[in-house]
C-alpha positions as a Python dict, from the first residue, in 0.01 Angstrom:
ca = {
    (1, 'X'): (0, 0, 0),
    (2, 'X'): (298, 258, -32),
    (3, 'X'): (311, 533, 276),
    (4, 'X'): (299, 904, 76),
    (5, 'X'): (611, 1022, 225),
    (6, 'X'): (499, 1405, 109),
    (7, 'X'): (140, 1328, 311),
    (8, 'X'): (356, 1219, 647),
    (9, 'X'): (587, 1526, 589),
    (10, 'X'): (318, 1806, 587),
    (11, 'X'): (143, 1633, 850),
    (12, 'X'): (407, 1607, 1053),
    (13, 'X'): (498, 2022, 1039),
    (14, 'X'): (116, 2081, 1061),
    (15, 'X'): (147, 1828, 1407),
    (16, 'X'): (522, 1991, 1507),
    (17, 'X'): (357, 2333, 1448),
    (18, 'X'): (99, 2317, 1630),
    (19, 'X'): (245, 2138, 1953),
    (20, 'X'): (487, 2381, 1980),
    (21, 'X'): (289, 2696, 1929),
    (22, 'X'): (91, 2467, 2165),
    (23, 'X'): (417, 2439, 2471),
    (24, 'X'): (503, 2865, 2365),
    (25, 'X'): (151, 2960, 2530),
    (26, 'X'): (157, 2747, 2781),
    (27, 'X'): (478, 2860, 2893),
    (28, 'X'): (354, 3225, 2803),
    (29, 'X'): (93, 3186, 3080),
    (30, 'X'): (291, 3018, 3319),
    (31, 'X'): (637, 3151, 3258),
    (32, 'X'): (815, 3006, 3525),
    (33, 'X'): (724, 2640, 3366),
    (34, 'X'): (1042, 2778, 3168),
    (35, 'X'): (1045, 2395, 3019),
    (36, 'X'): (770, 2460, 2737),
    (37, 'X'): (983, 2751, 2628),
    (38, 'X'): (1235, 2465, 2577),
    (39, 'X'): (1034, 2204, 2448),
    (40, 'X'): (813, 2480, 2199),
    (41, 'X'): (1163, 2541, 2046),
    (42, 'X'): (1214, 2171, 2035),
    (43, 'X'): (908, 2129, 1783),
    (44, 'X'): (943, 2502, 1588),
    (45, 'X'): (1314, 2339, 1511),
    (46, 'X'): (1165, 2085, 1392),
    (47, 'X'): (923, 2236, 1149),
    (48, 'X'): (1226, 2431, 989),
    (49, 'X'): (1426, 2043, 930),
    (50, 'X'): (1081, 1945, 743),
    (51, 'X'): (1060, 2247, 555),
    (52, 'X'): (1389, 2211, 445),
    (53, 'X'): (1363, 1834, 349),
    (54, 'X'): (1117, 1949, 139),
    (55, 'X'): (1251, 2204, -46),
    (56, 'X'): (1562, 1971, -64),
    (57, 'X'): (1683, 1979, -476),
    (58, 'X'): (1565, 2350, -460),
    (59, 'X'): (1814, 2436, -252),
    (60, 'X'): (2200, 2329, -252),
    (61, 'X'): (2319, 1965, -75),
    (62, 'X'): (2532, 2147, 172),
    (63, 'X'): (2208, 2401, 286),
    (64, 'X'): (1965, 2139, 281),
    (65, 'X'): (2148, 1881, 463),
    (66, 'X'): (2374, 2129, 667),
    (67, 'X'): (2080, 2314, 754),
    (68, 'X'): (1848, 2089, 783),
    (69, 'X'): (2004, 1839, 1040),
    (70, 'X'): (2159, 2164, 1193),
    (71, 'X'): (1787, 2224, 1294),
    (72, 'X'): (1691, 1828, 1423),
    (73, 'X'): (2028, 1860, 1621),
    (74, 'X'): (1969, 2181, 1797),
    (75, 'X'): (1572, 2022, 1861),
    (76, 'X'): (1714, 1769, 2049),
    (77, 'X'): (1943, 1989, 2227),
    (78, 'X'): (1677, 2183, 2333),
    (79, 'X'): (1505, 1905, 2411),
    (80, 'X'): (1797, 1822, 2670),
    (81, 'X'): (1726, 2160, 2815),
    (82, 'X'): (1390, 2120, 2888),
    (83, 'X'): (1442, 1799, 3071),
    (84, 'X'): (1677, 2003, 3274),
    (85, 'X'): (1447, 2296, 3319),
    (86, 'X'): (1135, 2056, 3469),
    (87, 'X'): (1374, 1956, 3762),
    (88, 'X'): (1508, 2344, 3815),
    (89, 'X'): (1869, 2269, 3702),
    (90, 'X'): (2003, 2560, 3436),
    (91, 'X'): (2050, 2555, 3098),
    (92, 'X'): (2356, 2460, 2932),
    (93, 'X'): (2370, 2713, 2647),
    (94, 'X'): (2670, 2612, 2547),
    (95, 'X'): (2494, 2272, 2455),
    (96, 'X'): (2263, 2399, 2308),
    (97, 'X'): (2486, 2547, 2027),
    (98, 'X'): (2777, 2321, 2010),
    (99, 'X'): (2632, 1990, 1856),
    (100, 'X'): (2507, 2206, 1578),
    (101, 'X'): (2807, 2360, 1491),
    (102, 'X'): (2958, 2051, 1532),
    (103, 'X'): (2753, 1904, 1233),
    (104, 'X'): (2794, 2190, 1018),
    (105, 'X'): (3203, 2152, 1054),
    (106, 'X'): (3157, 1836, 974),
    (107, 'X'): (2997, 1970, 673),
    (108, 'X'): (3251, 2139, 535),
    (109, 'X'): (3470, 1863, 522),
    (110, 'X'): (3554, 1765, 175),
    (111, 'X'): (3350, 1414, 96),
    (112, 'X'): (3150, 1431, 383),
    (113, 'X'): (2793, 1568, 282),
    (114, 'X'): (2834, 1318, -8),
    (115, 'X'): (2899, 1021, 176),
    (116, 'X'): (2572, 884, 304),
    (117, 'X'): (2745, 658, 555),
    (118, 'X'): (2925, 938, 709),
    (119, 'X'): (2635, 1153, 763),
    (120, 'X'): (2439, 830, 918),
    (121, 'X'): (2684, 803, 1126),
    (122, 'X'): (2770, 1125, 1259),
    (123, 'X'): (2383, 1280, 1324),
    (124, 'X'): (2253, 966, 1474),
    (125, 'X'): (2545, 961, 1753),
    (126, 'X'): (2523, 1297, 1817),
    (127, 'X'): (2094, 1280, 1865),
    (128, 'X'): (2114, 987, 2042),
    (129, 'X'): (2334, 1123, 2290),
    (130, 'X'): (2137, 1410, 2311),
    (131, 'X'): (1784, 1164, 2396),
    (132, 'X'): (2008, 938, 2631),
    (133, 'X'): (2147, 1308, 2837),
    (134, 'X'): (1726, 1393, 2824),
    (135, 'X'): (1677, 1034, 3000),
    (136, 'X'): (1923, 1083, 3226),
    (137, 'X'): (1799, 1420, 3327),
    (138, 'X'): (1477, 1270, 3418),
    (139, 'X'): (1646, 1026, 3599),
    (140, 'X'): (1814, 1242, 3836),
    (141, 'X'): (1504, 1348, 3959),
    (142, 'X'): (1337, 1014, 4012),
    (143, 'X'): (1286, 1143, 4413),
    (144, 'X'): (1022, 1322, 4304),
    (145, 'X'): (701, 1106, 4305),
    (146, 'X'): (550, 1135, 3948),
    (147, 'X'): (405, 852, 3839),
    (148, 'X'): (490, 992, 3428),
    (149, 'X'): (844, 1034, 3507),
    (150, 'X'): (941, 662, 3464),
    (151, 'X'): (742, 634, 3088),
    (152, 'X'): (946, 926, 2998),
    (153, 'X'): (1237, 794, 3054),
    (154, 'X'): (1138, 473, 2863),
    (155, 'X'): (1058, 747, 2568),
    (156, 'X'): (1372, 919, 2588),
    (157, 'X'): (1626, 545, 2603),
    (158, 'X'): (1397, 444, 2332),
    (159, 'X'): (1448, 698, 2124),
    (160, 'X'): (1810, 720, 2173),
    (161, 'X'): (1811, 359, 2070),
    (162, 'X'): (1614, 464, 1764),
    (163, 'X'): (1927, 658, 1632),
    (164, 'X'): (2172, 405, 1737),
    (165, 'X'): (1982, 132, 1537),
    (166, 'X'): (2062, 330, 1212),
    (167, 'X'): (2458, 277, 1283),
    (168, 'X'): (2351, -86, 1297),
    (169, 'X'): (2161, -101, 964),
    (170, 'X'): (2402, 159, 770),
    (171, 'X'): (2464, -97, 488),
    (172, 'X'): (2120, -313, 519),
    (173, 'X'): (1814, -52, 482),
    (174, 'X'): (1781, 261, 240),
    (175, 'X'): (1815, 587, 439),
    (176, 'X'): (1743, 716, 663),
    (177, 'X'): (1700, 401, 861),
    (178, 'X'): (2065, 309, 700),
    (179, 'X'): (2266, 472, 428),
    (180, 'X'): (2157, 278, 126),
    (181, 'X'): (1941, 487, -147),
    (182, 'X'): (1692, 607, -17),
    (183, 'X'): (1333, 495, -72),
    (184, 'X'): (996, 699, 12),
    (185, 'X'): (861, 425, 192),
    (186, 'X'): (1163, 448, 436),
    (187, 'X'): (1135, 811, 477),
    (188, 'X'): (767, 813, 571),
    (189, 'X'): (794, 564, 793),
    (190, 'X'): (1084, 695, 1000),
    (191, 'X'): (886, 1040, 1008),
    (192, 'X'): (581, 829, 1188),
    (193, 'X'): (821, 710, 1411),
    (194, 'X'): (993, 1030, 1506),
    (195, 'X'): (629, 1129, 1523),
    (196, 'X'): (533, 885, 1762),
    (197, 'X'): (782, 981, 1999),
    (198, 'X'): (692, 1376, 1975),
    (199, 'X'): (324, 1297, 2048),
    (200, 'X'): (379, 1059, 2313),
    (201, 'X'): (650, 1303, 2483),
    (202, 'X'): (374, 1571, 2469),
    (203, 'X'): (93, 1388, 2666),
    (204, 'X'): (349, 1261, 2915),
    (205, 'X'): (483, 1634, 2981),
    (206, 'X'): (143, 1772, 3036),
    (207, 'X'): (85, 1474, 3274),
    (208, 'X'): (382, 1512, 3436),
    (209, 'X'): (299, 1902, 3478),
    (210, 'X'): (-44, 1810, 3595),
    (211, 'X'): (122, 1555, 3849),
    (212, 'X'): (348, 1835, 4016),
    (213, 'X'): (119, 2088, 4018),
    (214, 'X'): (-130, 1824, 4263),
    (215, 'X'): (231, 1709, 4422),
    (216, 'X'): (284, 2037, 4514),
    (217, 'X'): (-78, 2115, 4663),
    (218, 'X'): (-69, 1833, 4847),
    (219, 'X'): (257, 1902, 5014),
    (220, 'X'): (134, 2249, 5078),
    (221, 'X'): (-176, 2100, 5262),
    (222, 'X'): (63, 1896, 5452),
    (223, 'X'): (307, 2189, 5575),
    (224, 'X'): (323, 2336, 5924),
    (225, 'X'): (355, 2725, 5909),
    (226, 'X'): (674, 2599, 6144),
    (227, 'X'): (937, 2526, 5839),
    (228, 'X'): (1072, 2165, 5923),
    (229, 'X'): (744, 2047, 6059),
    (230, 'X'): (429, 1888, 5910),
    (231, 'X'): (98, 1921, 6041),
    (232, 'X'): (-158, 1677, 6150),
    (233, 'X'): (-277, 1563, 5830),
    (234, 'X'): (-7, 1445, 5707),
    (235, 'X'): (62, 1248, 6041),
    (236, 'X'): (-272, 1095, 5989),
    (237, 'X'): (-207, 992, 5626),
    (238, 'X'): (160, 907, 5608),
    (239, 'X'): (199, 800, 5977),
    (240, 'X'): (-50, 477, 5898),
    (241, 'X'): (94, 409, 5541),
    (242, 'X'): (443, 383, 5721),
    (243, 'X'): (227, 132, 5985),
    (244, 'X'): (133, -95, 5696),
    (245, 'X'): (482, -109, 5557),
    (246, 'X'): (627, -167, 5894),
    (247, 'X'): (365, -427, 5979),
    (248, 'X'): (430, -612, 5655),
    (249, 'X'): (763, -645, 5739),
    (250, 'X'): (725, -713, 6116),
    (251, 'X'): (961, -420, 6162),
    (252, 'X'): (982, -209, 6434),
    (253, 'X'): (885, 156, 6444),
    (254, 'X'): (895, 412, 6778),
    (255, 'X'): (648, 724, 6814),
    (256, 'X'): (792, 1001, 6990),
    (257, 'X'): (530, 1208, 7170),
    (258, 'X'): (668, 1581, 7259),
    (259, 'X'): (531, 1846, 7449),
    (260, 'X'): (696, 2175, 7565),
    (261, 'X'): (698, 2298, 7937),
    (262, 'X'): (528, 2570, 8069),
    (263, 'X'): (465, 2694, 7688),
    (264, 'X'): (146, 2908, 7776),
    (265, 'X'): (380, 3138, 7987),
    (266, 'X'): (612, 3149, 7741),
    (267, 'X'): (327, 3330, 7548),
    (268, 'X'): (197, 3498, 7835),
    (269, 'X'): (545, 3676, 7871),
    (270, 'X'): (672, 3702, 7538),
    (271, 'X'): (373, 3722, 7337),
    (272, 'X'): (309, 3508, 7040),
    (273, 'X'): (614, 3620, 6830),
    (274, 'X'): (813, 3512, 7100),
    (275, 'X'): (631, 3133, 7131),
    (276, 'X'): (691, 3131, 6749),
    (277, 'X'): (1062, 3193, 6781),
    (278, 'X'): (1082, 2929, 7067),
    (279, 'X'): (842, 2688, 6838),
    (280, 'X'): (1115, 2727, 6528),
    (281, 'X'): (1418, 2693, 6760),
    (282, 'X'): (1301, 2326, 6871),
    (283, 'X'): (1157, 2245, 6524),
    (284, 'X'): (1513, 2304, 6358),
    (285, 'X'): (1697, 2140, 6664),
    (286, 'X'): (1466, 1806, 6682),
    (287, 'X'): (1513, 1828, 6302),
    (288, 'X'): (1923, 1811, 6319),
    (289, 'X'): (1878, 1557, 6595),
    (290, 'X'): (1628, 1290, 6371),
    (291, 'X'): (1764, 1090, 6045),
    (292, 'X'): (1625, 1197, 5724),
    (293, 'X'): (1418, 887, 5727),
    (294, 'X'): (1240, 1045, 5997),
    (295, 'X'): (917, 1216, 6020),
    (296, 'X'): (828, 1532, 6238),
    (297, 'X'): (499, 1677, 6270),
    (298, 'X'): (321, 1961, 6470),
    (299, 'X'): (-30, 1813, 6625),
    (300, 'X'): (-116, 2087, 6757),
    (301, 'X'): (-12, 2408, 6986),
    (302, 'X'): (340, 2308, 7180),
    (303, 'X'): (278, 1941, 7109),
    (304, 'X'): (458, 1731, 6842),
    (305, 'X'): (528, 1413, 6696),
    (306, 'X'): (795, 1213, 6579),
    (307, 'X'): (770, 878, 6385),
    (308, 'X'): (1117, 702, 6390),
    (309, 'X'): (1096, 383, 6140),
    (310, 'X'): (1270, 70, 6193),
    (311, 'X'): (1370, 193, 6552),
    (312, 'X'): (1369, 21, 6860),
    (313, 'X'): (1242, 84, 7215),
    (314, 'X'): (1632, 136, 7354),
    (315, 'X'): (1711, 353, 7050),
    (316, 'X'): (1446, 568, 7046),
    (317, 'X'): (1515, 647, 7390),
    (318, 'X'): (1878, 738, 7339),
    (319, 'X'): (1678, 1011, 7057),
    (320, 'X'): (1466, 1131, 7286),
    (321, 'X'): (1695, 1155, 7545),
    (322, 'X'): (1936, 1348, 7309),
    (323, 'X'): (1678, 1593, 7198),
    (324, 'X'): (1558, 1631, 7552),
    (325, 'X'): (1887, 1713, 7653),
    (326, 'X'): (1966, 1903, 7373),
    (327, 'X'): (1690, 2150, 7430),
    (328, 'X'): (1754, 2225, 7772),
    (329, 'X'): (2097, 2343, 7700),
    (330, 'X'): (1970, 2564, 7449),
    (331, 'X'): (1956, 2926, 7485),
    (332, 'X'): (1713, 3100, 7229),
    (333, 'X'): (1721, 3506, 7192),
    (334, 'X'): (1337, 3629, 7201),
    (335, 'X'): (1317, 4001, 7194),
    (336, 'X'): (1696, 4050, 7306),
    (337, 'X'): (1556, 3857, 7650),
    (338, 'X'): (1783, 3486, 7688),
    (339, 'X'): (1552, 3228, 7682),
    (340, 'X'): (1560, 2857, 7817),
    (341, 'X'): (1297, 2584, 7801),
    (342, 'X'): (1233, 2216, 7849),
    (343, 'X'): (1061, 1938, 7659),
    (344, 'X'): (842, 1636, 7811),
    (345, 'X'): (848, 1344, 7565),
    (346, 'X'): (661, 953, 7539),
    (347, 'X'): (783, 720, 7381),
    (348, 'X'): (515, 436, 7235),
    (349, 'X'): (644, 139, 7075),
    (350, 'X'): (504, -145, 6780),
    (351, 'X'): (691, -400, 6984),
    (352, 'X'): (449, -328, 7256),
    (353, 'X'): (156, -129, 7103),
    (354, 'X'): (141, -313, 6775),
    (355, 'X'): (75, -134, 6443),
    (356, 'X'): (-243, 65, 6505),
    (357, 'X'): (-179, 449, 6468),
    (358, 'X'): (-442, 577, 6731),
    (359, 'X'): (-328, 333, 7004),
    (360, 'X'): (100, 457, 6964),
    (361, 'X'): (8, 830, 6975),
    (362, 'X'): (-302, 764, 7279),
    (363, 'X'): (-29, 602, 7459),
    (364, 'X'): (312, 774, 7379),
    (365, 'X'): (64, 1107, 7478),
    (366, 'X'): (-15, 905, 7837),
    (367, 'X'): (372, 903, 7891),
    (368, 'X'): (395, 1255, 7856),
    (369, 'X'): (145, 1353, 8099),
    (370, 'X'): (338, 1102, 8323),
    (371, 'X'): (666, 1263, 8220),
    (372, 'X'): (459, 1599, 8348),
    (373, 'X'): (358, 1493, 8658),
    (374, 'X'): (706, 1370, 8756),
    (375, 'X'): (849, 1744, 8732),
    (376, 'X'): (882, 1785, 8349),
    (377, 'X'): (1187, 1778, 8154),
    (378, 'X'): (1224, 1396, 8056),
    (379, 'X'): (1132, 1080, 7875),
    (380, 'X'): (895, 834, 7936),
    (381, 'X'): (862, 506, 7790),
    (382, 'X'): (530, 361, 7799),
    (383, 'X'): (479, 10, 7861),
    (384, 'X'): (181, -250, 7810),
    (385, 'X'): (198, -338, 8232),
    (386, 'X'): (225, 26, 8378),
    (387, 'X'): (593, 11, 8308),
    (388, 'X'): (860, 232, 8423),
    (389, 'X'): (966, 556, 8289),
    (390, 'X'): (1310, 636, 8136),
    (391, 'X'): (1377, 978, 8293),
    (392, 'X'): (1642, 1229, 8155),
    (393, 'X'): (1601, 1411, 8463),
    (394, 'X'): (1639, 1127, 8698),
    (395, 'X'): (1239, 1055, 8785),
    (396, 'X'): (1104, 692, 8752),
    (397, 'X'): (713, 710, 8669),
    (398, 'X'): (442, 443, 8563),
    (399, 'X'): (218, 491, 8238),
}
């Protein structure tokens, strides 16, 4: 049965049409989501190609076809654009208008608009480019845990592949799949599968929307008020997914168990502004002193921990010991007033402890005490027989 090529072509501006009026008030009500401004101009531009296929032998070759692939160009451009916007990179206007005005130079070259080939040739290099810059885009920003990210990426390479298929089959299928005459069937068909591709790229923005939106709710539940910090939650959840990975692999992994001295004074003179300023001074300088690999979160008051993965006992000693020392040396301004404090800090360790959460923090937060009761102001390492303690400030303690 033969595919009604004017059917597919007013169903697909109804379909363009209405997805991006669709994107325009979504990004009307959200208009930071600047990407469905983008991607609403990426289906309107496509409405005006259709219409102007279809008025095609109405109009003159060089408008319809100028014109009209003008449009699908600067679609995909702003296609391109939108990828960008959804990771907050900026537009590049100037590629936005460039590959269009490329096309319609092109135009005006004697021969060109005539010659099938050329044309073939010319738009699908430029679009696929355009879909492979859109995957790339995407890719950049593969950090960000979306699970939709990766299946638009496989949309965008696809479709770039799409357009570089045509270069392949210039002289073996009618246009526009190749540059032979063109047959309705042909036309329909590539229509569906540009189709496809729009529909498909719809859902998997809105998912990928949905999936920030809960990303980004979840990391707020997660944050400390402290900036650099996360709070117990998120030790709770992440710290015993990091215990299962490090478990599978029999690798090692150090908790850090830290607890300021003499912090309630520190509010009793200061007031709480002044704790707080204290609180974000050791926050940033733990946080220079850790890899980015680690983890630092705020359990509660004064008291902190830090999960150092695929660390030893001896090394995350020398890390303690550096942010220990560190700390000490420090001199934080609170209400014009100098300021100097110390840090007690356990260490607990899977080689000893094993891989169960409650039992590394219960015991890296027995080595503090014991680093209190020696004097303050050093590390302990706790150990499965009573053990000794590794003191910064000389002191040897048992668990």
């Amino acid at each position: 049965m033969q595919i009604d090529s004017f059917t597919v072509l007013l169903f697909g501006i109804f379909i363009k049409a209405l997805l991006g009026v669709l994107f325009l008030i979504f990004w009307l009500k959200e208009t930071r989501s600047t990407w469905f401004a983008w991607w609403s101009a990426t289906f309107l531009f496509g409405v005006l190609a259709t219409l102007l296929l279809l008025v095609r032998g109405f109009a003159g070759e060089l408008f319809a076809i100028g014109a009209g692939a003008a449009f699908v160009i600067a679609a995909f451009a702003c296609c391109w654009q939108g990828a960008r916007a959804f990771d907050r990179r900026r537009p590049l206007w100037l590629a936005v208008v460039l590959p269009p005005c490329l096309w319609l130079l092109a135009c005006t070259v004697p021969g060109f608009v005539e010659n099938v080939g050329y044309r073939v040739v010319l738009s699908s290099l430029i679009l696929s480019v355009l879909a492979g810059l859109s995957a790339v885009e995407f890719w950049r920003g593969r950090q960000e845990a979306l699970p939709s990210r990766w299946p638009v990426i496989v949309l965008f390479v696809s479709l770039s592949l799409v357009f570089l298929s045509r270069i392949a089959l210039i002289d073996r299928l009618p246009f526009p799949f190749g540059a032979l005459p063109v047959e309705v069937t042909f036309v329909a068909t590539f229509n569906l599968v540009v189709m496809f591709h729009g529909l498909l790229l719809t859902v998997l923005v809105v998912a990928l929307t949905k999936e920030r939106l809960e990303l980004d709710q979840r990391t707020k539940a997660q944050a400390d008020p402290l900036p650099g910090a996360l709070n117990r939650r998120a030790f709770m959840s992440r710290g015993g997914r990091l215990l299962m990975r490090h478990q599978r692999d029999a690798a090692p992994l150090c908790l850090l168990f830290l607890d300021l001295d003499h912090f309630k004074s520190l509010n009793d003179r200061f007031g709480h502004s002044g704790g707080d300023d204290v609180l974000m001074k050791f926050v940033g300088l733990v946080t220079a002193s850790i890899r980015p690999t680690d983890f630092l979160f705020r359990i509660g008051g004064e008291e902190f921990c830090c999960l150092l993965p695929r660390t030893d006992t001896a090394q995350a000693h020398r890390v303690a010991e550096r942010i220990r020392y560190q700390f000490e040396t420090t001199t934080v301004d609170v209400a014009g007033s100098p300021v100097r404090a110390t840090v007690s800090l356990g260490i607990a360790s899977t080689e000893t402890f094993g891989y169960d959460i409650d039992t590394l923090i219960r015991r890296a937060d027995m080595a503090v005490y014991a680093a209190k009761r020696q004097g303050r102001n050093r590390v302990v390492v706790a150990s499965a027989d009573g053990g000794v303690a590794v003191a910064g400030g000389g002191a040897i303690g048992a668990t």
